[in-house]
C-alpha positions in Angstrom: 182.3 249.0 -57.6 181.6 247.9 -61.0 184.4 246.5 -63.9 182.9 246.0 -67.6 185.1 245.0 -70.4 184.2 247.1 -73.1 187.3 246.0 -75.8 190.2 243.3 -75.9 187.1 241.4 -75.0 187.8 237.1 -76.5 190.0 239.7 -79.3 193.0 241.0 -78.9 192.7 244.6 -80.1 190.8 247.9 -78.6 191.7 247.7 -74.9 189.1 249.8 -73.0 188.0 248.5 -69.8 186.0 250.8 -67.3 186.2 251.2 -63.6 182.6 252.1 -62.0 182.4 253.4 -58.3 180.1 253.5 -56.0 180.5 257.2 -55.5 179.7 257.6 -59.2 183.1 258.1 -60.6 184.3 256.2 -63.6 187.8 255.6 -65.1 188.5 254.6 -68.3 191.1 251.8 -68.2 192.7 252.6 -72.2 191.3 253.7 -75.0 192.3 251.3 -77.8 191.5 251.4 -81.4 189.7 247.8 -82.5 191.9 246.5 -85.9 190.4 243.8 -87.7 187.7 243.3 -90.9 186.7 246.8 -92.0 182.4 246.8 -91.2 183.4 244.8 -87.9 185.8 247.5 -86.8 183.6 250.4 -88.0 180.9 248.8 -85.5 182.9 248.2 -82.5 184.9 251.6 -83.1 182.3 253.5 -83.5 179.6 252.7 -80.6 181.9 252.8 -77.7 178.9 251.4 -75.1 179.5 254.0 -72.7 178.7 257.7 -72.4 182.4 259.4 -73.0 181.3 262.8 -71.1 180.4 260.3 -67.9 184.5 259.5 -67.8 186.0 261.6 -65.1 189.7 260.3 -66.2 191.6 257.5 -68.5 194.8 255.5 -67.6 196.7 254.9 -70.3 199.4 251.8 -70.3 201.0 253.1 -73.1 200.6 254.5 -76.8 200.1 251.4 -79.4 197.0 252.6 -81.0 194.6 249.6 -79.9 195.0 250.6 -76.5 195.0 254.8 -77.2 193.6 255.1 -80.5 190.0 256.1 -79.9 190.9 258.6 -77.1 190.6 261.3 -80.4 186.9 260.2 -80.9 186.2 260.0 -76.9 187.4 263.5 -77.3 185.2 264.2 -80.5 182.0 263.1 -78.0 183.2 265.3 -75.3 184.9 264.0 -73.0 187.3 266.6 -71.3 188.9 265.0 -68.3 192.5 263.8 -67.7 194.5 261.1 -69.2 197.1 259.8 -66.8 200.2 257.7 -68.6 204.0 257.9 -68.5 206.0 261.0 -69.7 207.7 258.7 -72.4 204.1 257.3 -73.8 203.0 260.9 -74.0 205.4 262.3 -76.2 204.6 258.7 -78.5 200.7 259.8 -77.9 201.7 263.1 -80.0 203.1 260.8 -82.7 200.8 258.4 -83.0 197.2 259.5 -82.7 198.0 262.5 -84.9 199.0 260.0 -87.4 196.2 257.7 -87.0 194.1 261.3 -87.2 195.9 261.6 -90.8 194.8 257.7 -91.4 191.5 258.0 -90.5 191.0 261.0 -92.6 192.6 259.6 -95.5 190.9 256.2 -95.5 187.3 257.8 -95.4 188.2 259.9 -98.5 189.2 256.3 -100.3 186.0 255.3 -98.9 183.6 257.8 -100.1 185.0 257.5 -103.6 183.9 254.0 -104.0 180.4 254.9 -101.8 179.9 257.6 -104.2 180.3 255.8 -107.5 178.1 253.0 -105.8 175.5 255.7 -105.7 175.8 255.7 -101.6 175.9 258.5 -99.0 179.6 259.5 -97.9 180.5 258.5 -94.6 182.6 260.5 -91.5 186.0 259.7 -90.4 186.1 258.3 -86.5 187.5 261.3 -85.8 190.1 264.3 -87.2 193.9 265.8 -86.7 191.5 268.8 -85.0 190.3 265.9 -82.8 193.9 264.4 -81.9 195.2 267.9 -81.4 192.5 268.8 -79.0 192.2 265.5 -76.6 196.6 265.8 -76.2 195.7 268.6 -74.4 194.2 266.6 -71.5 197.4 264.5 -71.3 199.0 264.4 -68.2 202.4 262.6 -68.2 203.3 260.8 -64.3 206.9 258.9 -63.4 207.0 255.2 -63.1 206.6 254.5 -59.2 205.0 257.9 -58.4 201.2 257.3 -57.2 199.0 260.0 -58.3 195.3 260.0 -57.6 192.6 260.6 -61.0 189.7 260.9 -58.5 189.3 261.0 -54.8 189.4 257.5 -53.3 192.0 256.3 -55.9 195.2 255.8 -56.1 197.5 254.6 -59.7 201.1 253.6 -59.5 202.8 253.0 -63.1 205.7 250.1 -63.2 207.5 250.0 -66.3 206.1 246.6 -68.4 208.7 246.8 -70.8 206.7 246.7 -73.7 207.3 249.3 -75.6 209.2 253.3 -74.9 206.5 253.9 -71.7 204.5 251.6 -71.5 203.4 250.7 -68.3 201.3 248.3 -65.8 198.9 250.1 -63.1 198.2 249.4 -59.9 194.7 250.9 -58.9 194.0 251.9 -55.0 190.3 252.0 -54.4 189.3 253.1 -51.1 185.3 252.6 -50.6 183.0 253.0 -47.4 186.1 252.4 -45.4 187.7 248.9 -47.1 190.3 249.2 -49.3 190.1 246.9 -53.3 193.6 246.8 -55.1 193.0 246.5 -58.8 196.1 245.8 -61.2 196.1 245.8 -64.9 199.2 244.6 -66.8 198.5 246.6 -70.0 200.6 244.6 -72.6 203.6 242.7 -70.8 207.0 242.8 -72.2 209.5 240.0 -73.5 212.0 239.5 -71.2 215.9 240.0 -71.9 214.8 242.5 -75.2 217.2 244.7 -75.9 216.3 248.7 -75.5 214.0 248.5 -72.6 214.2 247.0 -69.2 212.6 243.9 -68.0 209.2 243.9 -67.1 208.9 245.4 -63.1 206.9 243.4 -60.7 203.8 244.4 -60.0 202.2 244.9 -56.3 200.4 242.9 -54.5 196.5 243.0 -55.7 192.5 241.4 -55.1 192.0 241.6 -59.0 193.9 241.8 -62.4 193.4 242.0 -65.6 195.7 240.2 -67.4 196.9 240.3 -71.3 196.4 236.9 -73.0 198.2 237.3 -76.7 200.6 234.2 -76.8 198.4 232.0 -74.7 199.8 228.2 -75.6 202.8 230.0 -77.4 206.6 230.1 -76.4 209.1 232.4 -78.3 212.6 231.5 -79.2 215.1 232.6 -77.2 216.4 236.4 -77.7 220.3 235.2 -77.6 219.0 233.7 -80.9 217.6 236.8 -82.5 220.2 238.6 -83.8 222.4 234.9 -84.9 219.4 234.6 -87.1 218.7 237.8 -88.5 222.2 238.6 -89.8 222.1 234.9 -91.4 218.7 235.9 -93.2 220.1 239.0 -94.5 223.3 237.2 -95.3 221.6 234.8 -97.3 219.3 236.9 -99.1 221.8 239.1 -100.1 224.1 236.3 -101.6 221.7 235.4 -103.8 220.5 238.7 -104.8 217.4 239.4 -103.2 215.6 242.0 -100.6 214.9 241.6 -97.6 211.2 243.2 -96.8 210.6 243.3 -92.6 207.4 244.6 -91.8 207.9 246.5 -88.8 205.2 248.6 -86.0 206.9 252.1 -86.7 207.1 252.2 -82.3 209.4 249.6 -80.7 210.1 246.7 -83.1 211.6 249.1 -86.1 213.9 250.8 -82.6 214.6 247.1 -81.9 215.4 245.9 -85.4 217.5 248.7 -86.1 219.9 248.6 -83.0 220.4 244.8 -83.4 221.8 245.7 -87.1 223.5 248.7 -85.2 225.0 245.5 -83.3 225.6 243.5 -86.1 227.2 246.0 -88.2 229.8 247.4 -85.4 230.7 243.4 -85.3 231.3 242.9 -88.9 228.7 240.8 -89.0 226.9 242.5 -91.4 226.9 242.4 -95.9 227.7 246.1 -97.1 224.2 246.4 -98.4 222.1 249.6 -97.6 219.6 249.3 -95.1 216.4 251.8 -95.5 214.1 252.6 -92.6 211.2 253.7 -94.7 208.7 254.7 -92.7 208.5 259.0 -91.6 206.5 257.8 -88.2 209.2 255.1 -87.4 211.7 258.2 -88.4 209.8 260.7 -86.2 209.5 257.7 -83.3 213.4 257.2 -83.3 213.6 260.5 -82.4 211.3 260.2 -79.0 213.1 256.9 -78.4 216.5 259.2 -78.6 215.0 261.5 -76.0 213.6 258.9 -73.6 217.2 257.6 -71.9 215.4 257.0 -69.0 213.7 254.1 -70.0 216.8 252.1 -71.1 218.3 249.1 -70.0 221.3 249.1 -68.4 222.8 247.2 -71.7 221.9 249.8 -73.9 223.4 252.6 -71.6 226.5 250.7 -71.4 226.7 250.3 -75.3 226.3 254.1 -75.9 229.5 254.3 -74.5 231.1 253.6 -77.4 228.3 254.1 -80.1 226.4 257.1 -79.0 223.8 256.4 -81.6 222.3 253.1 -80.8 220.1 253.2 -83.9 222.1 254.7 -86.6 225.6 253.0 -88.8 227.3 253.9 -91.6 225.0 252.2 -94.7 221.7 253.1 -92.6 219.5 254.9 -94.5 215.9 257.2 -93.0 213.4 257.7 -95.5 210.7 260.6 -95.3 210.0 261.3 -98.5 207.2 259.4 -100.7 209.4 259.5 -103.8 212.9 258.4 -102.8 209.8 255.5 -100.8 209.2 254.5 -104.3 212.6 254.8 -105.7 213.3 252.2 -103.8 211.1 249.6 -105.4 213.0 250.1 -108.8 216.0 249.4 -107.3 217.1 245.6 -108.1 219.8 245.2 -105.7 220.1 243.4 -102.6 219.0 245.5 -99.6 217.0 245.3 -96.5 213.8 247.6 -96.1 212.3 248.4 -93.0 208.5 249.2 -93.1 205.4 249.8 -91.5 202.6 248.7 -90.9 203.9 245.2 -88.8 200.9 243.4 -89.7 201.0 244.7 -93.1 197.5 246.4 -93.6 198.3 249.8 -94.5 201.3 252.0 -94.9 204.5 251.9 -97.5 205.0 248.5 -96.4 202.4 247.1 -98.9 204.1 248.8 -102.1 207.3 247.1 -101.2 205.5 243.5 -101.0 203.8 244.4 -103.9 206.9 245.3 -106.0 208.9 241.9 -104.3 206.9 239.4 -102.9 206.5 237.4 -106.2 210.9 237.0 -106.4 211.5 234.1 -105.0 215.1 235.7 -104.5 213.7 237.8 -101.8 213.2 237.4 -97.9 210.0 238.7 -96.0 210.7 238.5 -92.3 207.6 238.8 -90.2 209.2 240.1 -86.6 205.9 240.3 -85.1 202.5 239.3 -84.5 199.8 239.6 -86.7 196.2 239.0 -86.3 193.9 236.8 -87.9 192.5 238.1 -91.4 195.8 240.5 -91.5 197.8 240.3 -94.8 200.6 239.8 -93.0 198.8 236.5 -91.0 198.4 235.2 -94.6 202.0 235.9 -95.4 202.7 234.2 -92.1 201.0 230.9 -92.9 202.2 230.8 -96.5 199.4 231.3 -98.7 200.3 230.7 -102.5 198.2 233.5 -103.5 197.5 237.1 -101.4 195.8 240.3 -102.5 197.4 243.7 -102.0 195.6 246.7 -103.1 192.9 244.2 -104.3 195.1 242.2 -106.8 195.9 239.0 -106.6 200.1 238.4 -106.5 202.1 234.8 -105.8 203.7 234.6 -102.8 207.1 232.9 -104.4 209.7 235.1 -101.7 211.1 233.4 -98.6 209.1 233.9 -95.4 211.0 233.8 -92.4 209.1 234.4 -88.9 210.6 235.0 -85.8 209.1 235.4 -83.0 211.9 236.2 -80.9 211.4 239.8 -81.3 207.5 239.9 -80.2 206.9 243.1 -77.6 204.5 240.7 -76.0 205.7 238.1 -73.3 204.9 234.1 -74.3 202.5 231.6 -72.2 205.6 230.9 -69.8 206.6 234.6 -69.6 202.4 235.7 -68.1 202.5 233.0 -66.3 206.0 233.9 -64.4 205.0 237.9 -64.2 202.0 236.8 -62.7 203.0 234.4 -60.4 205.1 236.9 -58.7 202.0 237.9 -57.0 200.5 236.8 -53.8 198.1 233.7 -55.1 196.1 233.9 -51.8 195.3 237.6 -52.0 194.4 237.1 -55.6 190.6 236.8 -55.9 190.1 236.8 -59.5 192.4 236.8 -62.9 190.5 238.6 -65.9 192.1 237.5 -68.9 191.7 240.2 -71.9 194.0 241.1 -75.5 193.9 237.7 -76.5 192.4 235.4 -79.3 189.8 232.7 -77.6 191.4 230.0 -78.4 194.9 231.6 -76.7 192.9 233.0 -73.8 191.6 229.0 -73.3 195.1 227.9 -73.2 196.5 230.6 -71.3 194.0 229.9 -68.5 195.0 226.6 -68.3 198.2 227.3 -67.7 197.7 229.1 -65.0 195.2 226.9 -63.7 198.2 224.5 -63.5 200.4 226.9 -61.9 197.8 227.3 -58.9 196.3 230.4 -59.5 192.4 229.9 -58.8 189.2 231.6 -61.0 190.6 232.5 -64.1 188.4 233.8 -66.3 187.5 234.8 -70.0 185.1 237.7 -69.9 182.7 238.4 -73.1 182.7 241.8 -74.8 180.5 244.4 -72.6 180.1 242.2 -69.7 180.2 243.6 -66.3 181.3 241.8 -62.9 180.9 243.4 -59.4 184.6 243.8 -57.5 182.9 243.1 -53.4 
């Protein structure tokens, strides 16, 4: 049995990691879309490295789009088997991949505009909406805990890894000329004590896992902190006239940000300023979120008791349409606007900071994290100067980061979920999703904490599981 790391390889984006077995079966372990600098993503997105009609079946740890986003193009080159993932990050899969479908499309039209005044041939999209539609067919959604088996001689067992709605770790069974290899992947692991969502479960037992790597060398503040600080950012923005801009992922950290002003309001501890949630996928994801109680915490459940809408008050405000979007940016009154894209790279999100981010009245809050070469990294570390839309604007508004609302656990949070396994049984930590320099510290950390052969693997390399 074969393993070769063909994404989230020393990066942190395009999770795709396939299982070889000696019986000829493979399994595609995610299917992530690679974000970064335009030409380097084209490359990596658009040679996958594999042949997508040899996948028999893909596991899918849930629906962030750099770790589903490419199943439209595996689709596109024909693969027609199953995709196994939780009932909650299939009806997110709908959401998201038809509107990275709509991206995709709409990007390669901005694209070929500028090719063609360049005098240069027009280019495809990765793939279509007709290609999102089509591979959602193959879904197949599975319960947490319930083992199900993609191909004979495996078994997969999802435990909820309270990322985001769904997501999941897996727990692989691989039964080969009569000896028995456990194989676990954690997918993207949670932040403990979130709101929403539960803690991350423990996984099994297992020979081999692939680990994420994200805040290697990192700790986050504490979430008891979280919403103290966020109503004191608004509070103080709003005093002194100003917006404040939050660029949020439309899945999981809008749903987050949203109920902790929820909180905040029902407590009074709230200005009386509107709040706009302008983004029609976050809108649309609120919705599944709404219809996926069964991934809850036992907080929130116990708060809907007496507010049955955990993500909706009184000056809350859900925006759809592209004009009221823009209406917004004429309006000089203080305000909060939630937006995606998190790391700022696409979506409404850049109009606001265009319209604001030179007021040194306003706030932008950064709630997650953002890779390197990302407008929203350079916002992050405080460049005088940024380009949006190619123009050059002065970065004069607050910038307030917290990291206490990251999906992603810290250094100390991997190194606790892992350590809840059996060190002994334990053959061999991969470590994937992760910057080098955070992977190098991450494995340290664990060297420290006993666990043996931790290691980095390079992009397309391929180790034999004995």
């Amino acid at each position: 049995m074969q393993l070769t790391f063909f994404g989230a390889a020393r990066t942190v984006t395009g999770s795709k990691h396939l299982v070889e077995l000696d019986s000829g079966k493979r399994l595609l372990l995610d299917c992530g879309l690679f974000q970064g600098r335009r030409a380097e993503s084209d490359r990596l997105n658009r040679d996958f490295g594999f042949d997508p009609t040899s996948i028999d079946a893909v596991i899918l740890s849930h629906a962030h789009i750099d770790h589903a986003g490419l199943l439209p193009k595996l689709y596109k080159e024909g693969f027609r088997g199953r995709i196994y993932c939780t009932h909650a990050t299939y009806s997110l899969s709908t959401l998201l991949l038809m509107d990275s479908a709509y991206i995709q499309e709409k990007d390669t039209r901005f694209v070929n505009r500028i090719r063609k005044r360049k005098g240069k041939p027009a280019v495809k999209p990765l793939y279509t909406g007709a290609d999102a539609e089509g591979v959602l067919d193959h879904f197949i959604g599975v319960p947490y805990r319930h083992a199900f088996s993609p191909v004979e001689g495996v078994s997969v067992e999802f435990r909820d890894a309270g990322h985001i709605l769904g997501s999941a770790t897996m727990l692989l069974t691989i039964t080969e000329h009569g000896k028995t290899t456990k194989l676990g992947f954690t997918g993207d692991i949670g932040n403990p004590g979130r709101p929403i969502l539960r803690d991350p479960q423990k996984m099994a037992d297992c020979d081999y896992l692939i680990s994420e790597s994200t805040y290697g060398g990192k700790e986050h503040e504490p979430p008891s902190e979280s919403k103290k600080r966020l109503s004191e950012v608004i509070r103080r923005t709003s005093s002194r006239g100003g917006k404040v801009i939050i660029p949020a992922f439309a899945v999981g950290r809008t749903q987050e940000i949203v109920h902790a002003m929820d909180q905040l309001w029902n407590a009074d501890k709230l200005p009386r300023i509107p709040v706009f949630v302008d983004s029609p996928l976050a809108v649309n994801a609120t919705g599944v979120y709404l219809s996926h109680t069964e991934c809850y915490d036992s907080d929130l459940l116990e708060y809907m008791r007496g507010d049955d809408d955990p993500f909706g008050f009184e000056r809350l405000t859900y925006v759809r349409d592209a004009e009221k979007s823009k209406e917004l940016n004429g309006m000089r009154v203080p305000m909060v606007v939630v937006s995606a894209s998190g790391m700022c790279e696409a979506g409404r999100i850049l109009h606001h900071l265009k319209n604001n981010i030179e007021d040194s009245r306003n706030t932008i809050m950064i709630v997650g994290y953002c890779a390197d070469h990302t407008l929203g990294k350079r916002i992050v570390d405080k460049h005088p100067e940024v380009r949006i839309f190619g123009e050059p604007y002065q970065l004069r508004a607050e910038v307030v980061v917290m990291n206490s609302y990251s999906a992603h656990a810290d250094e100390p949070g991997v190194v606790s979920f892992i350590n809840q396994l059996d060190r002994e049984r334990l053959k061999r930590i991969f470590l994937v999703h992760g910057a080098p320099e955070r992977q190098e510290l991450m494995r340290d950390a664990l060297g420290a904490a006993g666990h043996r052969n931790v290691s980095i693997p390079e992009h397309g390399e391929t180790v034999s599981l004995a």
